[in-house]
C-alpha positions as CSV (number, residue, x, y, z in Angstrom):
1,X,121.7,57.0,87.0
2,X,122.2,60.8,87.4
3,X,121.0,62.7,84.5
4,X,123.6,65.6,82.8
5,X,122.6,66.5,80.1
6,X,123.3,70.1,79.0
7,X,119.0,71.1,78.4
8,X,119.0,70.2,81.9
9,X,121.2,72.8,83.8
10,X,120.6,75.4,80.6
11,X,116.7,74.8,81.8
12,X,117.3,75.2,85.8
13,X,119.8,78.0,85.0
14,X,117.1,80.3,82.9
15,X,114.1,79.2,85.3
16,X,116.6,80.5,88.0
17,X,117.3,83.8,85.9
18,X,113.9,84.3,84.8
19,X,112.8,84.6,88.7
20,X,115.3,86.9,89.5
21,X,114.9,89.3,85.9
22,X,111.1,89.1,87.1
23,X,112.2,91.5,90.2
24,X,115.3,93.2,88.8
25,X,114.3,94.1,85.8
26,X,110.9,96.3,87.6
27,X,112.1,96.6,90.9
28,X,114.1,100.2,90.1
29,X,111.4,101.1,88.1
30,X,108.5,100.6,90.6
31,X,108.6,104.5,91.8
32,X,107.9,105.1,88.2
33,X,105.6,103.0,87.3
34,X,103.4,103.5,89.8
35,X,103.2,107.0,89.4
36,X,100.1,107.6,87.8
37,X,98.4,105.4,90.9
38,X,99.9,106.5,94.2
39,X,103.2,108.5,95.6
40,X,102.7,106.7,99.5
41,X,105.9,104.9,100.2
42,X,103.5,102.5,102.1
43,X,101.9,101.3,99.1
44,X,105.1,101.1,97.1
45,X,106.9,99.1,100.2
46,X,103.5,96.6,100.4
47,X,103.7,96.4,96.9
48,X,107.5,95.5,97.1
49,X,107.2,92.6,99.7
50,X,104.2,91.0,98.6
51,X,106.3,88.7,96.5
52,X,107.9,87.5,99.3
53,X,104.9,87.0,101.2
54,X,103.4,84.9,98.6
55,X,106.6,83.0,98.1
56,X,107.1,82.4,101.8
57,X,103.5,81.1,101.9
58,X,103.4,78.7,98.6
59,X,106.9,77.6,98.3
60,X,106.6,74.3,100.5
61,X,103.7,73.2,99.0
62,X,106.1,73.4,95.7
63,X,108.9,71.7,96.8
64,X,106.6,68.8,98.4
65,X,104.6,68.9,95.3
66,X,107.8,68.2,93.2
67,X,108.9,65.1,95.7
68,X,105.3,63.5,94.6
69,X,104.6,64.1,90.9
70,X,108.0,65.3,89.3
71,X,110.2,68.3,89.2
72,X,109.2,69.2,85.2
73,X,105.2,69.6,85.5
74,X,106.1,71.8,88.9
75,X,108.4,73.9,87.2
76,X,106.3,74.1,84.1
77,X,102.9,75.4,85.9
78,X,105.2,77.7,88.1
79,X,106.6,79.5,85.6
80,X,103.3,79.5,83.5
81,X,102.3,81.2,86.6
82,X,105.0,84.1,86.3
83,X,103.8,84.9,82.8
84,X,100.4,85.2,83.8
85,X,101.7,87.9,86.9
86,X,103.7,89.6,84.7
87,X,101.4,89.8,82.2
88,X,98.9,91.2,84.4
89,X,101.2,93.6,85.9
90,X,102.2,94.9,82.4
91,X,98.6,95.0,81.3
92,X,97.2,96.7,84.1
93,X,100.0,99.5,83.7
94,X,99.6,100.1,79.8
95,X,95.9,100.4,79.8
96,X,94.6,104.0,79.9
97,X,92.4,104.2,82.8
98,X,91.1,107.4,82.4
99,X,89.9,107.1,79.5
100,X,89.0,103.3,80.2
101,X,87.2,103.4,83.5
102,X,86.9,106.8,84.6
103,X,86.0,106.1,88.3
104,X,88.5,103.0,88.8
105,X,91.7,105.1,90.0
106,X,89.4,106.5,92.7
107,X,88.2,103.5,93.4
108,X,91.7,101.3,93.4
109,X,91.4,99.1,90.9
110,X,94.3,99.3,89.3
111,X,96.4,99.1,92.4
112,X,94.5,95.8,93.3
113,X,94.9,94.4,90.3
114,X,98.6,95.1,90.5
115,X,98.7,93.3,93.8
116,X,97.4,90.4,92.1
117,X,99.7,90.4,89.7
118,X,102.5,90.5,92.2
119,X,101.2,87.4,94.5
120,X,100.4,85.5,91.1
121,X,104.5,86.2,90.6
122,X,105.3,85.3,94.5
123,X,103.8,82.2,93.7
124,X,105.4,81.3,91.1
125,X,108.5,82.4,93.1
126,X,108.6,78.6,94.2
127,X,110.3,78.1,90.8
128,X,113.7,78.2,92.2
129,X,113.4,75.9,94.7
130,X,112.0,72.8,92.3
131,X,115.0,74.6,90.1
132,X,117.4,73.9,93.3
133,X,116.2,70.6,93.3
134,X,116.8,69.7,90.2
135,X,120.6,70.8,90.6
136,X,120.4,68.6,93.6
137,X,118.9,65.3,91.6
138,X,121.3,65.6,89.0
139,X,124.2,66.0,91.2
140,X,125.9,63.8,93.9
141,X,126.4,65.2,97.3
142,X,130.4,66.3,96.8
143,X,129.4,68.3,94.0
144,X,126.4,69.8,95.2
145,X,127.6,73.4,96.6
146,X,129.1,73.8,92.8
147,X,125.7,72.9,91.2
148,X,123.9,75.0,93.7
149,X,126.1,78.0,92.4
150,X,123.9,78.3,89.1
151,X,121.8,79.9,91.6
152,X,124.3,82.4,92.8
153,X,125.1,83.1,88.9
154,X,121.6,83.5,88.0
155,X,121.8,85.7,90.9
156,X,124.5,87.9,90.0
157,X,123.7,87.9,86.5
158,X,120.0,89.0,86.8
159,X,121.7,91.6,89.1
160,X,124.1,93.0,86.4
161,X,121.3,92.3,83.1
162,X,117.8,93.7,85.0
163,X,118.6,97.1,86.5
164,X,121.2,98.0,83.3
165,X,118.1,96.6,80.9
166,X,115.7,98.1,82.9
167,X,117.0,101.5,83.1
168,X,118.4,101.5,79.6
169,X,114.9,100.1,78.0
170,X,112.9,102.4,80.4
171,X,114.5,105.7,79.1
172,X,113.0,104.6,75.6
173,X,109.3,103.8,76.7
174,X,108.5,102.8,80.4
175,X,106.8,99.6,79.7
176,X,109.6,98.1,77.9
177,X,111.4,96.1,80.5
178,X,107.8,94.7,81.9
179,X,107.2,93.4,78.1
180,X,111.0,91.8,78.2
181,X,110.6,90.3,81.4
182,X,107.1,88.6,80.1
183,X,109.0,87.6,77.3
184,X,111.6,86.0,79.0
185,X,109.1,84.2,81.1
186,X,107.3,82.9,77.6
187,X,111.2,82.1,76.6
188,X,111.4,79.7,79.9
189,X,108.3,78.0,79.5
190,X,108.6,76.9,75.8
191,X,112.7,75.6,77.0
192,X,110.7,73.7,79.8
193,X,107.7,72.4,78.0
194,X,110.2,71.1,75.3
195,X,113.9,70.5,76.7
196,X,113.9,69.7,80.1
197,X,113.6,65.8,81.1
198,X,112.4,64.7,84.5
199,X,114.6,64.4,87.2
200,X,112.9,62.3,89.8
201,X,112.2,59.3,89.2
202,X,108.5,57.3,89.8
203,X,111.0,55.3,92.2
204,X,111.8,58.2,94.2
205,X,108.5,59.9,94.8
206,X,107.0,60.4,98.1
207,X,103.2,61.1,99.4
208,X,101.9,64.3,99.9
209,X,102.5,65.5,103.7
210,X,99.0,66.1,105.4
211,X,98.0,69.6,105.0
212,X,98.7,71.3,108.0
213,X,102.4,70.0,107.3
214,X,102.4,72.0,104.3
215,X,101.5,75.6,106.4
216,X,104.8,77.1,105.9
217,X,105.0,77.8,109.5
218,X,104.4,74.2,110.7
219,X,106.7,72.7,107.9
220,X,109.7,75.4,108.5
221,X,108.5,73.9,112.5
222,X,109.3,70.1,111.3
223,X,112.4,71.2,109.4
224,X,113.8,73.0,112.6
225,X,112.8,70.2,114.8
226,X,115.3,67.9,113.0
227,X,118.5,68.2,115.1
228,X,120.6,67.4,112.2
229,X,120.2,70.4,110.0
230,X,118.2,72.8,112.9
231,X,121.0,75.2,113.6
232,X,122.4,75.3,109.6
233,X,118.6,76.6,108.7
234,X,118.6,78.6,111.5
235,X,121.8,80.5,110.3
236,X,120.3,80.8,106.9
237,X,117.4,82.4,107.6
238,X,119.0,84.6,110.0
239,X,121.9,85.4,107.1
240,X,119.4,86.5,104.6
241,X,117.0,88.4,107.0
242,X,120.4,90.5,108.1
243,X,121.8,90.9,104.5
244,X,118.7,91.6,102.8
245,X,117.9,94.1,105.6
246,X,120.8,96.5,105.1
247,X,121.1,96.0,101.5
248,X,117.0,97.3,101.5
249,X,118.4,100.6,102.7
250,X,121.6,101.0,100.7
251,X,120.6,103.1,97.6
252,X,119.2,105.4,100.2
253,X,121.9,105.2,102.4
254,X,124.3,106.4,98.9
255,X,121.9,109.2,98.3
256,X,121.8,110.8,101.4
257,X,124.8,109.9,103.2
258,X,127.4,110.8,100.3
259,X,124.4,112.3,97.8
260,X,124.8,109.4,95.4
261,X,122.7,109.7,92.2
262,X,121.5,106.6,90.2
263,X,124.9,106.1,88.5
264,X,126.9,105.3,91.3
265,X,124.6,103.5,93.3
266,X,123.7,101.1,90.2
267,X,127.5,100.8,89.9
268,X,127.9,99.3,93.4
269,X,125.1,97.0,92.7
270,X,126.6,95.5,89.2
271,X,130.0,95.3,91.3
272,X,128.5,92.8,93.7
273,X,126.5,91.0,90.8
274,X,129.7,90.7,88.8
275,X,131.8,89.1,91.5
276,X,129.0,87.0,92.7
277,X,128.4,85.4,89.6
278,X,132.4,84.6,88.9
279,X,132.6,83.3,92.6
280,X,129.3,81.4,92.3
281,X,129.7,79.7,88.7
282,X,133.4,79.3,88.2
283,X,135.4,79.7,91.7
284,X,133.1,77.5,94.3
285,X,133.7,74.5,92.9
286,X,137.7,74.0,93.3
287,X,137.6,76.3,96.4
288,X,134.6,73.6,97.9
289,X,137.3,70.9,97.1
290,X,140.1,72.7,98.7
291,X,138.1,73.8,101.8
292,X,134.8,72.4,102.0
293,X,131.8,73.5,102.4
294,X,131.5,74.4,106.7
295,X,135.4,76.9,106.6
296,X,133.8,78.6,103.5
297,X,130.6,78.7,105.1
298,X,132.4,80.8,108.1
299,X,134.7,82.5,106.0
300,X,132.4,84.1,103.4
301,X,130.1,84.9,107.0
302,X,133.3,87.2,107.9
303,X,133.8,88.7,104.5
304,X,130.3,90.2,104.5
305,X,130.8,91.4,108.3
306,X,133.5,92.9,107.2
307,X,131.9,94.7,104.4
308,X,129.1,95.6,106.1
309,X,131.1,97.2,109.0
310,X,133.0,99.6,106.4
311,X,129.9,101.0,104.4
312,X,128.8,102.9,107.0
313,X,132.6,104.2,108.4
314,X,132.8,105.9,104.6
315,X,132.5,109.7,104.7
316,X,131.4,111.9,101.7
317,X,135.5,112.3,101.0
318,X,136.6,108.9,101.0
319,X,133.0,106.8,99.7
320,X,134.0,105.8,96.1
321,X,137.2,104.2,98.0
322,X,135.6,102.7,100.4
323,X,131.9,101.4,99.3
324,X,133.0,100.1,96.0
325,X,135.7,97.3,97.9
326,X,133.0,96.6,100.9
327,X,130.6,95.9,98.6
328,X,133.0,94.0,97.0
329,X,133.4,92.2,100.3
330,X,129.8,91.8,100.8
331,X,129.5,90.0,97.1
332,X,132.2,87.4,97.5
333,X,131.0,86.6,100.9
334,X,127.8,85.9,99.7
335,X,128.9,84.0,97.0
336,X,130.6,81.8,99.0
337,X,128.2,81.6,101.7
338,X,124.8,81.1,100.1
339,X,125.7,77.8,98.2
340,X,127.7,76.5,100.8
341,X,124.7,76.8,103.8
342,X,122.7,75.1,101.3
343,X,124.9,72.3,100.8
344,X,125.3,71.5,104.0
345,X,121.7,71.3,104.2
346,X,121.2,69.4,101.5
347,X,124.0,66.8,102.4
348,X,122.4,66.3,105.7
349,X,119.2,64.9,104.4
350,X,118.1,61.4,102.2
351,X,117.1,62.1,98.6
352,X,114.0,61.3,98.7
353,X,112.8,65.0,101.0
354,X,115.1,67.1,98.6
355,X,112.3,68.9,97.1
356,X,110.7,69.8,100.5
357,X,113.9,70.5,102.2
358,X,114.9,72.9,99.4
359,X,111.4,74.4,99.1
360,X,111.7,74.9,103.2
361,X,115.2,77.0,102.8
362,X,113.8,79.1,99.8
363,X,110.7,79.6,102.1
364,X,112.9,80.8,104.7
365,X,114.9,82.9,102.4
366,X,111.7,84.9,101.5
367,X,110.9,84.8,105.3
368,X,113.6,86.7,105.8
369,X,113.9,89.2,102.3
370,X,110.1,90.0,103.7
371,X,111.3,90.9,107.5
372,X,114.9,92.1,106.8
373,X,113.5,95.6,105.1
374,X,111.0,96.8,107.5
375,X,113.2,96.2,110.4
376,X,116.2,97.7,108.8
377,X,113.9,100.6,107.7
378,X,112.7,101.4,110.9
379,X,116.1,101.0,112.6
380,X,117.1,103.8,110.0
381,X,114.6,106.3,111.0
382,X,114.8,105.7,114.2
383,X,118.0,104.9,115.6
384,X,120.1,106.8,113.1
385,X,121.2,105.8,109.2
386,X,123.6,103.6,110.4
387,X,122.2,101.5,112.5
388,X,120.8,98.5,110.8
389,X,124.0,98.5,109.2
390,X,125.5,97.7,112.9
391,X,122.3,95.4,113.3
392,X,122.9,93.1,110.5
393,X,126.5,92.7,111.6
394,X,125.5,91.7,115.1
395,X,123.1,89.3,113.2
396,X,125.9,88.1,111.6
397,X,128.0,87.3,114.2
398,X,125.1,85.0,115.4
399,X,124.7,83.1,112.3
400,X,128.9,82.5,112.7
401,X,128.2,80.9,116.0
402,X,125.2,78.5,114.4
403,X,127.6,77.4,111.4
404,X,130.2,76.8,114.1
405,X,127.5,74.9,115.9
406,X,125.5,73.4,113.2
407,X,126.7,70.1,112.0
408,X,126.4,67.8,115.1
409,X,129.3,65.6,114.8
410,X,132.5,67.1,115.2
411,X,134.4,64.5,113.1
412,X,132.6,65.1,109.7
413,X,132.9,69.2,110.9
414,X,136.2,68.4,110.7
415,X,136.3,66.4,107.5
416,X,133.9,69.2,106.2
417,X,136.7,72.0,107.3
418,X,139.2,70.4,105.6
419,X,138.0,69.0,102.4
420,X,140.4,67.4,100.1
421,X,144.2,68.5,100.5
């Protein structure tokens, strides 16, 4: 018996929102905030992908964690673990130093300590993949891509809420936002601790995998060796390393291609946010019934090609017509794209490995938000601004040629193309 009740998606919806508020809401800020401490870029771009190191690193021991002892004690240490980080991080920038410690700026212990903070929050990152799970116990495989698009909603909405709350709260006192964020983290927990029920059952637990089958390396290693879903996981971490690659680069790209200011760049942003979250919470379920999951796999692929070919073929003339519908491109083709990959996933595996399988994709979805910038980055300096914009599409066209690939059998690829007419 499948469980539905309301507590239960509004719990996996705010866990889901509360890991992506963590990073919108200081992300824009960061510059800022770290003033006082350092100006180098390099510390401010470590700083930046830490998180995803930490969540590349922890998040299969969460998922398999959550097929042996439950998805609620998971989720509830997890996102006790994200107020702790953001506590620190809030703490750490609010004390006076100088006054404090005299010699500990010199000696960089503040920036350590902020580190800290941010690998505590990695982490904790694994949140959304026990929260993906979840979706995934409570709902049967047809309906899975339209569950999964909480996650594109939570997406989209901490897209739109944390750079508008952020700047907005941040012109009053700087700190503001980090104190929201810690309180929408305490927000989450108590909703856990008290609402959510558990999702998989005693009956459905599996044994911890031996250790060296939890290295994210060796486990993403087992996941690609299964021929069934090897290709599909293949294509998503490729997909996010190319996306979140050129998007990396994009406010800078705004500022000194067409000498974008903050307004207009944040305006693109809450475009995509906007349209993902309509696509991804009220659009993928009837278009999944029409389609299925595989043609909107490949059609949301060539929506974001699209989009990411026209960014860079905007001049200084022309960019408010051109960015504002490529990114619009960009957002529905995720929206379609990022629910639907991990269906297919999802679909392709027994119950019982949900939690790992899941943690596995989210792993490889930080993989790939950790890799994408730097290469993108270095592209831009050294092959010209608009290269890794001409990169990511060439990426792209090889994930199209893994969906294409990807489910085995031609007959369900077929049933999957077509859906329900």
């Amino acid at each position: 018996m499948r469980l539905q009740r309301p507590s239960t998606y509004l719990c996996a919806f705010l866990t889901l929102l509360n890991d992506r508020l963590g990073e919108t809401l200081i992300f824009p800020l960061l510059p800022f905030l770290l003033a006082s401490f350092t100006a180098d870029g390099r510390v401010l771009g470590l700083l930046t992908g830490s998180y995803a190191v930490a969540q590349f690193a922890f998040t299969p021991l969460i998922g398999a964690l959550s097929d042996r002892y439950g998805r609620k004690p998971v989720i509830a240490v997890c996102v006790g673990g994200s107020v702790i980080g953001l506590g620190l991080f809030t703490l750490t920038l609010t004390l006076p130093w100088p006054n404090l410690a005299p010699g500990a700026l010199s000696a960089g212990v503040p920036l350590a300590l902020l580190f800290a903070a941010r690998l505590i929050d990695g982490v904790s990152g694994g949140t959304a993949a026990t929260a993906a799970a979840v979706l995934a116990d409570i709902s049967p495989p047809e309906q899975r891509a339209k569950a999964f698009g909480l996650i594109g909603v939570a997406f989209g909405l901490g897209f739109i809420l944390g750079p508008a709350a952020g700047g907005l709260l941040g012109r009053i006192n700087m700190t503001l936002p980090l104190l929201v964020a810690v309180g929408i983290a305490l927000l989450n927990l108590v909703l856990v601790l008290t609402l959510l029920p558990e999702t998989h059952p005693p009956e459905a637990r599996i044994a911890l995998p031996r250790k060296r089958e939890l290295q994210p390396i060796n486990q993403l290693a087992t996941v690609f060796a299964n021929p069934r879903v090897r290709r599909l996981c293949g294509a998503f971490l490729l997909f996010f390393l190319a996306f979140n690659g050129f998007t990396a680069i994009l406010v800078l790209y705004f500022k000194q291609r067409f000498d974008w200011g903050p307004g207009l760049a944040g305006a693109a942003f809450m475009v995509v946010g906007v349209i993902a979250t309509v696509v991804q919470g009220g659009l993928i379920g009837p278009l999944v019934q029409r389609f299925g999951e595989w043609r909107l796999s490949l059609a949301g692929l060539g929506l974001v090609i699209a989009g990411c070919l026209l960014i860079p073929m905007a001049t200084p003339a022309n960019a408010r017509l051109v960015v504002f519908p490529a990114v619009s491109l960009l957002a529905l083709g995720t929206g379609l794209v990022t629910p639907c990959l991990r269906a297919l996933v999802s679909r392709r595996l027994d119950s019982s490995g949900q939690g790992s399988a899941l943690g596995s994709l989210q792993g490889l979805q930080s993989l790939g938000s950790f890799v994408g910038p730097p290469l993108a980055g270095l592209a831009y300096e050294t092959l010209g601004h608009r290269s890794p914009f001409w990169l990511s599409a060439t990426l792209l066209l090889a994930v199209v040629v893994m969906v294409t690939g990807g489910l085995p059998e031609r007959a369900e690829a077929g049933r999957q193309a077509t859906g329900s007419r």
